[in-house]
N, C-alpha and C positions, 0 to 999 in steps of 0.2 A: 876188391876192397875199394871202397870210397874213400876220397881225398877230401872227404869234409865239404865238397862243394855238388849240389845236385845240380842236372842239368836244370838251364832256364827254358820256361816251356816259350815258344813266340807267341809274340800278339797276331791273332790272324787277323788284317785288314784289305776289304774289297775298298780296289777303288775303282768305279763305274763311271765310263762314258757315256754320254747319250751324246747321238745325231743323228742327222738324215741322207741330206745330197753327197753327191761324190765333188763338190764345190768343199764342201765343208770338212769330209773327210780329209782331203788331201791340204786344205790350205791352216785348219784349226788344230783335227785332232793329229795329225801325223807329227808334227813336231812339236806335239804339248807331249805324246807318248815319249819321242824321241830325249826329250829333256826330264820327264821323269823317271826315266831309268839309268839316265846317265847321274841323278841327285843321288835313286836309293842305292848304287852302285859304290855310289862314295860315303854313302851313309858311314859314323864311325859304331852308331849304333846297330847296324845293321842285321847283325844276328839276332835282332830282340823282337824283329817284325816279319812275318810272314805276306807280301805284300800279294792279293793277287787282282790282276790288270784284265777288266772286261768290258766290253762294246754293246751297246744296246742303243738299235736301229729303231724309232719311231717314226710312225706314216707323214710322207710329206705328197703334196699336188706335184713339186719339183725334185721328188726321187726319180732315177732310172728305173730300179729294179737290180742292179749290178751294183751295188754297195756291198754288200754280204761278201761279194766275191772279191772286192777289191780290197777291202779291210783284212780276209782269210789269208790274201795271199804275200802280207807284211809280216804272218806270223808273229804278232806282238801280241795277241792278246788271248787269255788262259780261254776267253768263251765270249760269242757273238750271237746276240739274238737278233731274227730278223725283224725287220718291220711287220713282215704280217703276222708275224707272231704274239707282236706286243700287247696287244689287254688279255690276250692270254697267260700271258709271261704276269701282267701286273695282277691279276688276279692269284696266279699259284705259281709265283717264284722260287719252287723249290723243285718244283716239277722241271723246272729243268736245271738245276744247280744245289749244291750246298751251299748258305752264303753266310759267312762270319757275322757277327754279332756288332762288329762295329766297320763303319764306310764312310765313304765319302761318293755321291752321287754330282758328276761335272756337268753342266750344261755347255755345249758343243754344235748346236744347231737341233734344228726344230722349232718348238714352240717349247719359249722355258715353261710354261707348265706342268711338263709332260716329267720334265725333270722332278720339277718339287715334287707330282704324285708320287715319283717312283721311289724318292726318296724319303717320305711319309710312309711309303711304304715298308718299304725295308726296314727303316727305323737309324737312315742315316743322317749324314750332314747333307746342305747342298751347297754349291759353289755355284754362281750362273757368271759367263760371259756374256755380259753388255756389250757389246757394238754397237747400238745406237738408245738400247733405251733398257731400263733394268724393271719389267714388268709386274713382280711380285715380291718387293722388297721386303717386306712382311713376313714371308714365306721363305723366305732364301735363307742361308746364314752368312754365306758371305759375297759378295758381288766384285767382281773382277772388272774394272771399265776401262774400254778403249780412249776414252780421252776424258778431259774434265766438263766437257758437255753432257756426260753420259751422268757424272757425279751430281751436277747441277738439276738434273730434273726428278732427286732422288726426295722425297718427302725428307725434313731436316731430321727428323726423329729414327732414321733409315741410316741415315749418313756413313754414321760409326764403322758400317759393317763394308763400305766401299772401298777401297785402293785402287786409282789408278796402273797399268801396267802395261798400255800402249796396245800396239795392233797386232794381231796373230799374222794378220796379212804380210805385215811388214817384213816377218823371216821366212816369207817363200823364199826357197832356196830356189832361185834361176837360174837354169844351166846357161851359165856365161860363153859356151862355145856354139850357142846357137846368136847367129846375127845373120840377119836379112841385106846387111848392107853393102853385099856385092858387085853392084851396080847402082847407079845414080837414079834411081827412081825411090818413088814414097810410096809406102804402103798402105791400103785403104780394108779395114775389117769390115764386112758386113754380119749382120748378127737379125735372121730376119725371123726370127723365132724359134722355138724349137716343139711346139704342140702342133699337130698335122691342122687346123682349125687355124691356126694364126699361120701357118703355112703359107695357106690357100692366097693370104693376102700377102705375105712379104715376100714368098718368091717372085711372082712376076712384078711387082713392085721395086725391091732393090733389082732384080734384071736390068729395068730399065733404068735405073737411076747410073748403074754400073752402065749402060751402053751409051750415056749421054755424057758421063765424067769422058771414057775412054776419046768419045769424039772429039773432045778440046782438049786433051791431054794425054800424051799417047806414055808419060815419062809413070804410069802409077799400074802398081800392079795391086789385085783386090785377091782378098782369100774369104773363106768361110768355115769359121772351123763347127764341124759337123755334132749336132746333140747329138749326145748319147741313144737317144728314143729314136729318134730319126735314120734314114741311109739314102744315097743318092739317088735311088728307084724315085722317092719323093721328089724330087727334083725336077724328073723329068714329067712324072705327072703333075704337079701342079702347075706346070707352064702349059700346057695341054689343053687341050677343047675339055676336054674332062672338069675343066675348074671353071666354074661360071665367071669368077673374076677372072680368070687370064684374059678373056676376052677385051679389058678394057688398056691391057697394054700390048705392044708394038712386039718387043723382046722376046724371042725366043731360043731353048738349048737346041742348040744345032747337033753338039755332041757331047756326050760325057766317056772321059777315056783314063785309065790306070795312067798316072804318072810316076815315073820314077826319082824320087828325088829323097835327100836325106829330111825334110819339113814335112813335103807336101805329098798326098794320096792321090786324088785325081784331079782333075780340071776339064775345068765346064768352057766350052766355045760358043758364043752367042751368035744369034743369026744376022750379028752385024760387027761377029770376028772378035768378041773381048773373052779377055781369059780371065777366068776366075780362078783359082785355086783351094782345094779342099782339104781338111784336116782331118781326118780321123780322132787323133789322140784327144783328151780331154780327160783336164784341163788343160789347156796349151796356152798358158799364161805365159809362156818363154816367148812363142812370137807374137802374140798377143801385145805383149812390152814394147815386140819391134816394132810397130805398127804408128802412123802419124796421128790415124784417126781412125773412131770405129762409128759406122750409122748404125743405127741398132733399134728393135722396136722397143715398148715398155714391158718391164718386166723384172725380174731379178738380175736379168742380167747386167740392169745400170749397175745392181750394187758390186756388179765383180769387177766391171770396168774401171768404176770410179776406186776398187779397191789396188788397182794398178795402176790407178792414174794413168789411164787412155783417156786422150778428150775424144768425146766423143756429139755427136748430133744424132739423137733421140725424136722420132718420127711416129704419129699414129696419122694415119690417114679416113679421116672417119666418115669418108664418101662410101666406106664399105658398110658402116656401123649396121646395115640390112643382113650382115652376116656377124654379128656381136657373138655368136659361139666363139668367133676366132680369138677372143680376149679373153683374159682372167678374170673373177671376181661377180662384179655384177652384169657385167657385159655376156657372160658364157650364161648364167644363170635365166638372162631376160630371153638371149636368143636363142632358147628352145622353149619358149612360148608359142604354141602358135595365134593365126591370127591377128593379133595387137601389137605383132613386131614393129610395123610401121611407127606406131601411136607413141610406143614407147622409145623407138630411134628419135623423133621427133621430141622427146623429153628431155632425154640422156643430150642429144646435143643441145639447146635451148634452156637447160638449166645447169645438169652437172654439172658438162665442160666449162662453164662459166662462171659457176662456184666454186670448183677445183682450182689451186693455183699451179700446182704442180705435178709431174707424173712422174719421172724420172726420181730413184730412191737418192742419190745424191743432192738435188734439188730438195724433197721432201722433205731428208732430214738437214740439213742446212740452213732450209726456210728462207732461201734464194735462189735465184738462178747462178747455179754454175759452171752449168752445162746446157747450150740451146736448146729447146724443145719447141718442135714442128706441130703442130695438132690443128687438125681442121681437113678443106677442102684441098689438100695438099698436092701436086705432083712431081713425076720424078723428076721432070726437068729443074722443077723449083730446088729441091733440093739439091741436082748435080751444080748448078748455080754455086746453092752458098758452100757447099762441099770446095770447089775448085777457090771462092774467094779468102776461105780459114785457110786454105794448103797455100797460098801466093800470101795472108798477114799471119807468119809465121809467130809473131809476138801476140796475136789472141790464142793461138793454139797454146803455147806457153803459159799464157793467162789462168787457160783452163786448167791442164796440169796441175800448175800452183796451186790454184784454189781446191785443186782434187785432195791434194797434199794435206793443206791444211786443215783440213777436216778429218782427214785420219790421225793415226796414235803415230807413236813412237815406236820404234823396234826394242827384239828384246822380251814382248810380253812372253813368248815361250816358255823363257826360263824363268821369269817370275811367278806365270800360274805356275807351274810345276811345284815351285819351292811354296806357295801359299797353299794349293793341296798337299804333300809333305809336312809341312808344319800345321794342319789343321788335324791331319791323321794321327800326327802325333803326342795331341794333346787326346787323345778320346782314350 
């Protein structure tokens, strides 16, 4: 017999993540997940919503291919599509799911585009994280921004739908029981690319720039923490007669051997005795932190640096530019022309670089220098140079830091996207 009250049926609500890199997963979505379950947890409503939690991998240049795996094995989410799956997926979304009637689709990395379709698609809400620029305001419904720079370049008619809520970055949880600082030496990150193409040139490249700090300073130990794409086999061949550019440096791996250690994987001994150190794990933003200074080429990886506030010294050496595959963008595009590579190396330096004012993504979006940038006819010695003079004026290195800082958000955004997707689902 019925007590006068029928059960209440739930509201089914998908709430959809989109991303790409394993940068993104680990630093955006892992503790936006973490915090929205601990909200609908404590919901007091709770019984009234059927909440289900899913992942959806769009194609990125700066995927691994090990996102899928790394996301599956958090076990937080009801269903993960992959990347290559995806305009399959956008096209017949039912073909691989049932999906409730009403959602919320987050932007989390990729291209916020990819977000709005998907969420046009469906027939949900969208939410986009801004970090530096909210690209389809129009289109969005609501815009989450890392700082009030991001609110400022929002068309005024846009505004409405902004809130500030600081940097996702900012609550990496850093395991606090890792520290480098055992010994009285500084640590020096090298970051010389991670595409076999840009390889070619920043292996033997940082080599030597590493074998010229070591000469005048013997107190600094250097690591490398290793892409995902990449393994130490590369290592040894792009130092090698095999790599047309080795040839123009001095530096070579004398040997690469298993190290035992609780940080470090292997290390590299140069043929003029310097040790390198390697990382396997990624992202290794814990020693990464420890670190005084990273040299690094151009690439995304300013934006991870400057998102931990590493200073770093950001180098392109464009003596190579005859080998422009090795760069992103338009530089990979021109150097598999054949023929007219000269004519157009000849352009790219002669006008781009000259037009360009910045290359480094902290620079760009700051729209000053705040972090050095080397470009040109460079060599390593030049930069072991200014490398050893930032590490002896402790108070520029500081400078830089600062200024990293200050362009980032506030902690904390976690929990507020959480609670602004939550209270967006719950109005539908």
């Amino acid at each position: 017999m019925y007590s006068g009250l029928t059960a209440m049926k739930k509201k089914s609500i998908a709430v959809v993540i989109v991303s790409n890199g394993p940068g993104e997963l680990t630093t955006w979505v892992n503790p936006v997940v973490d915090e929205l379950n601990k909200i609908i947890k404590s919901l007091c409503d709770y019984n009234k919503y059927d909440f289900t939690l899913r992942l959806v991998l769009v194609p990125c240049p700066n995927a691994t291919g090990k996102e899928f795996l790394v996301a599956n094995s958090w076990n937080k989410f009801e269903l993960i599509t992959k990347s290559e799956s995806f305009w399959k997926f956008l096209i017949k979304p039912h073909s691989f799911a049932n999906w409730p009637r009403k959602g919320v689709v987050i932007f989390l990395g990729g291209d916020q585009f990819w977000s709005i379709l998907l969420a046009k698609r469906l027939g949900y809400l969208n939410i986009t994280y801004a970090e530096w620029v909210s690209r389809w305001p129009k289109w969005t419904n609501k815009i989450a921004a890392m700082n009030v720079k991001v609110k400022e370049l929002i068309p005024k008619r846009y505004k409405y739908k902004c809130e500030v809520i600081g940097d996702l970055m900012a609550d990496i949880k850093l395991n606090s029981e890792i520290s480098l600082r055992n010994k009285e030496k500084n640590y020096i990150a090298l970051l010389p690319g991670s595409k076999k193409a840009k390889l070619a040139v920043g292996i033997p490249f940082f080599l030597e720039v590493a074998d010229h700090i070591a000469e005048k300073n013997e107190n600094i130990n250097f690591i490398i923490p290793i892409a995902p794409t990449t393994d130490k086999s590369e290592y040894l061949f792009f130092q090698s007669n095999k790599n047309p550019i080795a040839k123009y440096y001095s530096s070579k791996i004398k040997s690469i051997r298993n190290f035992k250690d609780s940080h470090f994987d292997y290390v590299i001994e140069t043929s003029k005795n310097t040790k390198i150190f390697l990382i396997k794990k990624y992202p290794c933003y814990e020693i990464l932190k420890e670190c005084d200074l990273a040299i690094t080429t151009v690439g995304a990886n300013t934006a991870e640096l400057a998102a931990i506030t590493l200073p770093m010294l950001v180098v392109l050496p464009t003596q190579h530019l005859n080998m422009m595959n090795a760069w992103d963008g338009i530089f990979g595009v021109i150097g598999k022309i054949p023929f007219i590579n000269r004519f157009l190396t000849f352009i790219i330096k002669n006008f781009y670089f000259k037009k360009k004012k910045f290359f480094a993504w902290p620079n760009i979006k700051a729209k000053r220098m705040i972090v050095p940038e080397r470009i040109g006819n460079i060599s390593p010695r030049k930069i072991a140079r200014e490398v050893l003079f930032l590490l002896k004026n402790r108070d520029q290195l500081k400078s830089i830091r600062d200024n990293l800082q200050k362009e980032r958000g506030d902690n904390g955004a976690a929990k507020k996207l959480a609670s602004i997707i939550i209270n967006s689902v719950k109005k539908l």
